[in-house]
C-alpha positions in Angstrom: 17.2 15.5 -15.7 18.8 16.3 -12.2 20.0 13.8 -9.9 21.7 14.4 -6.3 23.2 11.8 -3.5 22.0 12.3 -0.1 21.0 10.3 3.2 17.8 9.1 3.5 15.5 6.4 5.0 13.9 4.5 2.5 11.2 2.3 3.9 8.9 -0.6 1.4 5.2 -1.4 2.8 3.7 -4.5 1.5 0.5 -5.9 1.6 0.9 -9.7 3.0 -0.6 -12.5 0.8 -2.1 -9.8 -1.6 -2.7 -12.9 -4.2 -5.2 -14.6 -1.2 -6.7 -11.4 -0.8 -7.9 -10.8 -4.7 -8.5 -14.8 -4.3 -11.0 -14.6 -1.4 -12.5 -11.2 -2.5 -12.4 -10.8 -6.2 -10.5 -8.4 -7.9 -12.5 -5.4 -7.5 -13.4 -5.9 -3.6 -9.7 -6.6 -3.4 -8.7 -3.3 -4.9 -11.0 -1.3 -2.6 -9.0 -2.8 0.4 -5.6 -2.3 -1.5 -6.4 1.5 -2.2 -7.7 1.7 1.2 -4.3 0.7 2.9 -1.9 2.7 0.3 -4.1 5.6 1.3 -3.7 4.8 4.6 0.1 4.4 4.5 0.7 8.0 2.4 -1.4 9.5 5.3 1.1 8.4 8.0 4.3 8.5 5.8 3.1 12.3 6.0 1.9 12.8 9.9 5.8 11.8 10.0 7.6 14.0 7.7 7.7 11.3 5.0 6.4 10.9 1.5 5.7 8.3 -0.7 7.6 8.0 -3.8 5.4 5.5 -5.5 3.0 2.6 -5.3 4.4 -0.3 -7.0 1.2 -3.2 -7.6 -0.1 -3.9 -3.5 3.3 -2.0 -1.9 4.4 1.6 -1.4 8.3 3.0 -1.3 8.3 6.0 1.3 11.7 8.1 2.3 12.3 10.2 5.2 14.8 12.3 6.2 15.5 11.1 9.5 15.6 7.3 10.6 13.7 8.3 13.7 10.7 9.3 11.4 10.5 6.3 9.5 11.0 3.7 12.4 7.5 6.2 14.0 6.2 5.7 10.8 6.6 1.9 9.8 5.6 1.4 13.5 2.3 3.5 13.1 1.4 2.1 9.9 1.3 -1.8 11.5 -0.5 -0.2 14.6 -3.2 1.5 12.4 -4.0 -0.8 9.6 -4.4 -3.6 12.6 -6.9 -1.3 14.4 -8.8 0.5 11.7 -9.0 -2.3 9.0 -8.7 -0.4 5.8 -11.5 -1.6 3.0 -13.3 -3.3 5.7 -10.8 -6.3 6.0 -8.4 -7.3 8.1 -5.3 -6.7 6.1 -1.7 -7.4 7.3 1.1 -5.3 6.2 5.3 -6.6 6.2 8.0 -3.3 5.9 11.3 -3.2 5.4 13.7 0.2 6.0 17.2 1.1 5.7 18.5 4.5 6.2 21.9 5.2 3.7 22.7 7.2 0.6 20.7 7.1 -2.4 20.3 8.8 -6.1 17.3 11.0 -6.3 16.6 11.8 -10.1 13.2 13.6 -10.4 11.7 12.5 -7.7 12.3 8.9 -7.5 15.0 7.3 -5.3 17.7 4.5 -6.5 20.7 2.7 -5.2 21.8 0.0 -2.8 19.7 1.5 0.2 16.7 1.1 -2.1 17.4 -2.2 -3.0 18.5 -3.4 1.1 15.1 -1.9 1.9 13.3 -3.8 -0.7 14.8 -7.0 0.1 13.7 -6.7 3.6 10.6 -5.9 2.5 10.7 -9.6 1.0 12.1 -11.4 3.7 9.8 -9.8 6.6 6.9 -11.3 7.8 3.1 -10.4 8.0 3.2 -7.9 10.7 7.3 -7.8 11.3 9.1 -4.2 10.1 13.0 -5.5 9.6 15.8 -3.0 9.5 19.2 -2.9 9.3 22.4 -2.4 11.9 23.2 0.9 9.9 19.6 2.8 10.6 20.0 1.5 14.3 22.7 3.3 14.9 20.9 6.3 13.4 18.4 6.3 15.5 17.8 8.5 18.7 18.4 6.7 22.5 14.7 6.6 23.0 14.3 4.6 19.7 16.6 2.0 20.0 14.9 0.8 22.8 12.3 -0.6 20.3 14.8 -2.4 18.2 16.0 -5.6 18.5 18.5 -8.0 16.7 17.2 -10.8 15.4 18.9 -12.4 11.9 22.0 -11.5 9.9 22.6 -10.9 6.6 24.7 -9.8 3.5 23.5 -7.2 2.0 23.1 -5.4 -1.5 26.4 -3.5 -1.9 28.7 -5.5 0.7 30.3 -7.9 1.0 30.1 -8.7 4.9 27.4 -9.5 7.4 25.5 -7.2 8.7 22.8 -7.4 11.8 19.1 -7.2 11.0 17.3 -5.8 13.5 13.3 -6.1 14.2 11.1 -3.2 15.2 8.7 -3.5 17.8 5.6 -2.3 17.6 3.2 -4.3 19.5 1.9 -3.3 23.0 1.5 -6.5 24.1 5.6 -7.7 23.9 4.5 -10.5 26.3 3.5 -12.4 22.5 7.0 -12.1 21.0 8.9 -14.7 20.2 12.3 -15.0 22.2 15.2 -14.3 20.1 18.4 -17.0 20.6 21.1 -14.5 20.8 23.7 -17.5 20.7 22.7 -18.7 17.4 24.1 -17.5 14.0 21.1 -17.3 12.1 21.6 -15.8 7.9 18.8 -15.4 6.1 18.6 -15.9 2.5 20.4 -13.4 0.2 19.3 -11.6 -3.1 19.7 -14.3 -5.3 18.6 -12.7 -8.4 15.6 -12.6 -10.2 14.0 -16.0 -12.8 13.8 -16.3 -16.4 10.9 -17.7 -18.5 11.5 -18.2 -21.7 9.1 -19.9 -24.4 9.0 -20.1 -28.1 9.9 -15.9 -28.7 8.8 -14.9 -25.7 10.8 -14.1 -22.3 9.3 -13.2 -19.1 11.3 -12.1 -15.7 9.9 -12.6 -12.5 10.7 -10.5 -9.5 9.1 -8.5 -7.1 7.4 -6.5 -10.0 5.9 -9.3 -11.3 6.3 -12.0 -9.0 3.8 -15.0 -10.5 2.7 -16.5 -14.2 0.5 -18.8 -15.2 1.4 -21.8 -18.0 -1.6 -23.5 -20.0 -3.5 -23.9 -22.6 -6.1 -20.9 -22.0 -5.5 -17.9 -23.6 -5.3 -15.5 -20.4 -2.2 -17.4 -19.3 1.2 -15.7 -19.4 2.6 -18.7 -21.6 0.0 -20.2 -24.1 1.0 -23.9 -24.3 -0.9 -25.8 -27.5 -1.4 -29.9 -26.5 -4.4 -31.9 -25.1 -2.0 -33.1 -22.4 -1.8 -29.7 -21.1 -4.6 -28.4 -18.5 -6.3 -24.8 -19.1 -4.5 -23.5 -16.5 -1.1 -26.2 -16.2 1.2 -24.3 -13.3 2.8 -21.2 -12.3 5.6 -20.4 -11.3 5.5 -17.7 -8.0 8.1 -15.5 -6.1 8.3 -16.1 -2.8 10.6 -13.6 -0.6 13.6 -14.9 -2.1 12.4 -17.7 -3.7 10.5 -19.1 -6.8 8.6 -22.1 -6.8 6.6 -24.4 -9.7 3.2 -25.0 -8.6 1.1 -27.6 -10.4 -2.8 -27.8 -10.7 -3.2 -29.7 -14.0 -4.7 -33.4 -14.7 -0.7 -35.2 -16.1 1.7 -32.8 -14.5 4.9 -31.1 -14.8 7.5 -32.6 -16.0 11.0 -30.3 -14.9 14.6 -31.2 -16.2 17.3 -29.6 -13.8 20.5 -28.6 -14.3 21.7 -32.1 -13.0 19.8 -33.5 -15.8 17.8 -35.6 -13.3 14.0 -35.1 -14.4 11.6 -34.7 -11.7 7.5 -34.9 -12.2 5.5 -32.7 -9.9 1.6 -33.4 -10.0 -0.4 -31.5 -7.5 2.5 -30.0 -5.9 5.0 -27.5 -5.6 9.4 -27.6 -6.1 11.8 -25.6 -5.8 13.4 -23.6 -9.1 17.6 -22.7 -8.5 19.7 -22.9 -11.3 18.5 -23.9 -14.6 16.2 -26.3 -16.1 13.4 -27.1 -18.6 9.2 -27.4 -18.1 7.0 -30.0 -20.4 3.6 -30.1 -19.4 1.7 -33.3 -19.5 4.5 -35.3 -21.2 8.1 -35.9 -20.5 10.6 -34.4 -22.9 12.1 -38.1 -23.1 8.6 -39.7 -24.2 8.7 -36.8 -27.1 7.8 -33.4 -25.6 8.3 -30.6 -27.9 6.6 -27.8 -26.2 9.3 -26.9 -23.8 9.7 -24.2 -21.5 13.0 -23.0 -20.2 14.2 -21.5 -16.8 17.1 -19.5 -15.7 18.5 -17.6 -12.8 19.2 -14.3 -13.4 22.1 -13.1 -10.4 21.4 -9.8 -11.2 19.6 -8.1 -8.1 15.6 -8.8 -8.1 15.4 -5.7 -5.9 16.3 -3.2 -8.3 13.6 -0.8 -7.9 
């Protein structure tokens, strides 16, 4: 196994609300459009001198050599999947680059620019490329005019802020939103990833597996046994940087947090940070013995 350090871009492109799409299409419609886009993406990662390392589920991790390529390529990629609707459908794309040293070891690519990419990936929106202060000052004159500061944030590996910049691809500018330079706007941090636990079984969510289900069916990522519980009860989904309980079932969720204050969530969505405890139907203080638990991991969730 060989591994060298060296300076690349790494850049993350991710299919926007990939879970409405397989929702409104059906899983093997949805796929067709998925495929469609990756394909589409590895096609302009090369036009620009790029590759792609891997797919990972509805994304794709490219590097380049230079910055200037990848800003061309993230900028390309937005402009063609909005023109040429890949699968047929009108799919929206979020990327996230940062140009820095990484490990590469057989091909794949690893190390604090991966995971400053990936999180930017996370925290962009549908049809925004974010990138950081360090690839703007990489990039050729012509190039910078195309960047623009927008947030700031800490990043994987320091300890100081940092400005995140926003690539602009649109021809139309006129539609941008005005940026207030005079306010000091930090977006959420890496907070770690979220751990499941039930009975002998652990689950971590992140961006590799960034939902589960809870119920009583048996396709469910937790099984839960109890009339009280629903067929499918809640789940629990990533989103950008955080997780949230979302409840569809008939009683509810009932969800001890680390305060010890218990809160019930029927038809509705909260909040997971810390620590706490699920029981589905029932309270754990009306006698509750199915219980899930819930834990922060600080580790970084973008550890690709």
């Amino acid at each position: 196994m060989t591994s060298q350090s060296q300076n690349l871009a790494v850049l993350f492109a991710d299919i926007s609300d990939s879970t409405g799409l397989y929702s409104t299409l059906g899983d093997n419609a949805a796929r067709v459009v998925v495929n469609a886009c990756l394909s589409l993406i590895g096609n302009v990662a090369e036009r620009n001198k790029g590759r792609i390392v891997k797919t990972i589920g509805d994304e794709a991790l490219c590097v380049f050599r230079r910055a200037d390529d990848a800003v061309l390529a993230a900028s390309e990629m937005q402009s063609q999947i909005d023109a040429k609707r890949p699968g047929k459908y009108h799919v929206k794309i979020h990327v996230g680059l940062h140009y820095g040293p990484v490990l590469v070891e057989n091909n794949d690519v690893f190390g604090d620019t991966v995971n400053a990419a990936a999180y930017l990936r996370a925290v962009a929106a549908a049809e925004q490329i974010l990138t950081t202060e360090t690839t703007e000052k990489n990039l050729s004159p012509e190039l910078k005019a195309n960047v623009r500061p927008v947030f700031k944030a800490v990043l994987k590996g320091s300890t100081e802020e940092s400005t995140v910049y926003q690539v602009v691809w649109h021809q139309d500018i006129a539609a941008l939103t005005d940026v207030n330079l005079r306010s000091h706007k930090i977006i959420p941090g890496d907070q770690g990833s979220l751990l499941v636990a039930y009975r002998n079984l652990t689950l971590r969510l992140d961006q590799t597996r960034p939902n589960i289900t809870i119920g009583r069916d048996d396709d469910c990522d937790f099984v839960v046994p109890g009339k009280l519980a629903s067929r499918k009860h809640v789940s629990i989904r990533l989103l950008r940087t955080h997780f949230y309980l979302v409840d569809s079932s008939l009683n509810g969720t009932f969800v001890t947090l680390e305060s010890g204050e218990e809160v019930h969530v029927l038809r509705g969505e909260l909040l997971l940070e810390g620590s706490g405890k699920l029981a589905l139907g029932r309270s754990a203080r009306e006698g509750a013995t199915e219980i899930i638990t819930f834990i922060r991991d600080r580790r970084s969730m973008y550890r690709v």
